[in-house]
C-alpha angles and dihedrals in degrees: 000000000000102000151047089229096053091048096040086057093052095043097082095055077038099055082043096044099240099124121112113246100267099040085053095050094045087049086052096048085057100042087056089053099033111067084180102058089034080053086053092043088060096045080050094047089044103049088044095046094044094046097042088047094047080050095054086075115109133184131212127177102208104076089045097055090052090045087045086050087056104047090055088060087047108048104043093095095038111110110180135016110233129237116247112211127210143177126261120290093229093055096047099039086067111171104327116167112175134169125251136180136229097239102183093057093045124092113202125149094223100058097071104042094057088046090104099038090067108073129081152080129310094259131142121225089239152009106261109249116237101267102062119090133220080262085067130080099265131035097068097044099047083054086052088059097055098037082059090052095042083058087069110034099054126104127295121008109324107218112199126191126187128170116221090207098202101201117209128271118247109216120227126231116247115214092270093062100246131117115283128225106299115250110253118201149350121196143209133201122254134201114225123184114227133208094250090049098253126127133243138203120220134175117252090205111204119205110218123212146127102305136058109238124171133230119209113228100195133164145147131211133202103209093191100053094016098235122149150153133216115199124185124192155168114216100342087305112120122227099161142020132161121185145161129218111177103269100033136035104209119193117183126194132161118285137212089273095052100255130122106254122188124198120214124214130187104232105248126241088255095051124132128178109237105265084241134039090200085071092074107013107036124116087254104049111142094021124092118196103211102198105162128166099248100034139124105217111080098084101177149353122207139167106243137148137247128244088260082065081252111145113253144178105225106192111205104218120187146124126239124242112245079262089079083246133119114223112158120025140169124237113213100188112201125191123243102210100046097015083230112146104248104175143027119185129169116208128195132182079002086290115115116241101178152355140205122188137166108242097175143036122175154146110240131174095223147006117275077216120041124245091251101047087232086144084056112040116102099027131141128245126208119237099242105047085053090057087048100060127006124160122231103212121221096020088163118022101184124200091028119169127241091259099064092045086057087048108050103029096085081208148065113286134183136211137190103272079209128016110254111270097248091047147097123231120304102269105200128203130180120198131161127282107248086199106032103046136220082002119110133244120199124207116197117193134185124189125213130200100221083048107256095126121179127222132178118176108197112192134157088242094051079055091048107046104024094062087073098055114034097082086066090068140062126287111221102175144343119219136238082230091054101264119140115196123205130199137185140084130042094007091143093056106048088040093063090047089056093048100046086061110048085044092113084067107038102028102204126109111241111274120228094242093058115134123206133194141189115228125210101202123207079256098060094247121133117228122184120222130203122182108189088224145354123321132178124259090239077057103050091048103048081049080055104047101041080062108107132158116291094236099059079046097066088032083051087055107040090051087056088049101051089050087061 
């Protein structure tokens, strides 16, 4: 390799492990002369590590009903949530330097299709059987789950604080020896009410530099009426806040002229609170544990302590790369003495990035804030803490039609003319592009009951990054309709991926004989394909061919509808 831009072309199958033996040993040559493109590997290997690990979280109701069940029993003598104390931040961050990556500038296929598996409650897959002990993967963890729902359902008006601790960057250096651009950003996802009841799911955006700085997760919770508020901040200084007061849900965020301004909307006919105000305000929102049976992600489980000197289980969840390595995990840290989830922290390169952990827990008569934010509305914001920390509303909108798919896309995009024939209807959800921002992704699922489910995750970046790659694998078929469909290497992998992030449609985990495919369209876009299972080839190819562009579809439909 001669240059940056040929390597830089060849990093992404690379990272993935696509590429045939003597591309690859030529990518690597160069990698071991060239610290500026070892310096991109790395931002490759951490974006994909930090956002397939964040997909591998799963959700199942059972197991919370019947710990909801239980908490009711429990705490209807409880009479007061108790305060957790803990040491100064200053005096438990240490020296902590970690690596970070600059998201919005990277292009890698993996990042769009898990957008929407990221996102959930903190729920097992199911209740541990008997037989397994709190050194297992599950007892702790499934108490865990009803000790978060028991904070929110006690007596009074439950006030909840967590700190979001955002650790610094570290630059790298570029071949000539000098500091590399500085990395920008890392992200969280974040739970909002909405006046129809629904919730939505938004982007806490995280600004990374050279200093640790803390956000304030806060929020209280009226179990009887089901009013609440959520306020986040930066040194006292508020950038976010969503509550409900009965009439009106309010949500305030900063404006164009650097106030906080909060929009008031009146709740629809149709609105329900969530069953369950963990599901938007615990300590665990946004982060599903997986830990299913069979499954791979639970990588260890030790007996450690916390930084109060408190006995704790701290439970190391993470996928491998394709590489068989880990390379980025989270830590959920669980007390011993209460099962209550204390810390979060998510680790990359073994150097910690962030960490989220509860620092109060308590029974109030009333908000510090009102329902209604009226104390908030109107600040001002300073610039800097505005820059530090911003929301992205509607990150993920689930169950979308095919109108707003052909809207918002900003290219072509394709849909199934008929619903496979083991398969349940076409579910659609738009998120946002990692990569591509502010451009949209779609994911469209569809669940089958003997387990095949189909998934095709259609993104800018996919149509950027996969063109490159597909002729180096293997062509299975080309369509009547002008698809061509190629197979070969890491099909397992990706598959999974698919799969993981469509799992709120079609329920089930990804099966080990699942297939996946990349698709070149007529239109030069580049779709991915997952089946949960095998499927004929008289079945692949009529999936293929009913496939047709977004936009005849809704014409198709609009003529039919006219005739009537």
């Amino acid at each position: 390799m001669d240059t940056h831009e040929e390597t830089n072309e060849l990093l992404v199958a690379f990272v993935l492990g696509e590429l045939p033996a003597e591309k690859s040993s030529a990518v690597k040559a160069h990698l071991a002369e060239c610290n500026h493109c070892a310096s991109e590997l790395k931002r490759l290997e951490a974006v994909l590590q930090c956002t397939e690990n964040m997909s591998s979280l799963s959700a199942d109701e059972r197991l919370c009903e019947s710990a909801k069940d239980r908490i009711f029993a429990a705490v209807s003598s409880q009479e007061k949530l108790k305060t957790i104390a803990w040491p100064n931040v200053g005096r438990v961050l240490g020296r902590r330097i970690i690596m970070t990556t600059s998201i919005a500038k990277i292009g890698i296929a993996a990042v769009v299709a898990v957008a929407m598996g990221l996102f959930g409650l903190l729920k097992l897959e199911h209740a541990p059987s008997e037989k397994e002990n709190v050194f297992g993967r599950f007892g702790l963890l499934a108490k865990a789950c009803a000790a978060e729902e028991a904070f929110f359902i006690a007596k009074g008006i439950a006030h909840v604080k967590n700190e979001i601790i955002v650790y610094p960057g570290v630059k790298e250096q570029n071949a000539s020896g000098q500091p590399s651009e500085s990395p920008d950003y890392t992200w969280l996802p974040m739970c909002s009410l909405k006046a129809d009841g629904r919730l939505g799911m938004d982007q806490l955006k995280l600004s990374v530099g050279t200093q640790t700085y803390v956000v304030i997760d806060e929020s209280w919770h009226d179990s009887l009426t089901g009013y609440f508020v959520r306020l986040l901040k930066t040194s006292q200084n508020p950038i976010f806040a969503n509550s409900y007061d009965g009439r009106f849900v309010y949500t305030a965020s900063v404006g164009p002229d650097g106030t906080l301004q909060a929009v008031k909307e009146a709740v629809t006919r149709r609105f329900k609170l969530p069953r369950s105000a963990a599901e938007f305000l615990g300590i665990a929102v946004g982060l599903k544990s997986s830990l299913a049976k069979d499954g791979p992600t639970v990588q260890s489980v030790e007996q450690g302590t916390l930084s109060d000197g408190k006995a704790a289980h701290i439970y190391k969840v993470g996928t491998e790369d394709p590489n068989g390595e880990l390379k980025s995990y989270w830590l959920f840290k669980v007390r011993d003495d209460d099962t209550t989830i204390a810390e979060k922290e998510f680790v990359l390169y073994g150097r910690p990035q962030l960490l989220i952990r509860r620092v109060l827990t308590e029974s109030v008569k009333a908000p510090a804030i009102s329902w209604n934010l009226s104390e908030i509305s109107g600040l001002n914001v300073t610039t800097e803490q505005s820059r530090l920390v911003s929301v992205t509303p509607d990150m993920v909108i689930p169950k979308v039609t095919v109108q707003r798919m052909v809207k918002h896309a900003k290219f072509e995009t394709y849909i199934f003319s008929a619903k496979p024939c083991w398969t349940s209807d076409v579910e659609i959800t738009d998120c946002l592009d990692l990569v591509s921002f502010p451009r949209r992704a779609f994911v469209l699922a569809c669940r089958a009951d003997d387990g095949r489910h189909v998934v095709l995750v259609q993104s800018p970046t996919y149509n950027k990054m996969l063109g490159a790659r597909v002729k180096e694998g293997k062509l299975v078929y080309t369509s009547p309709n002008g698809f061509k469909v190629w197979g070969g290497g890491p099909e397992k992998w990706y598959s999974k991926i698919l799969l993981q992030s469509a799992q709120a449609s079609i329920k089930d985990p990804p099966a080990n004989d699942r297939i996946g495919y990349v698709l070149e369209s007529p239109a030069g876009t580049f779709p991915a394909l997952a089946i949960n299972g095998p499927v004929s080839d008289q079945e692949l190819r009529s999936l293929i061919d009913s496939l047709i562009p977004a936009k005849e579809y809704l014409k198709s439909r609009a003529v039919k509808f006219q005739k009537r």
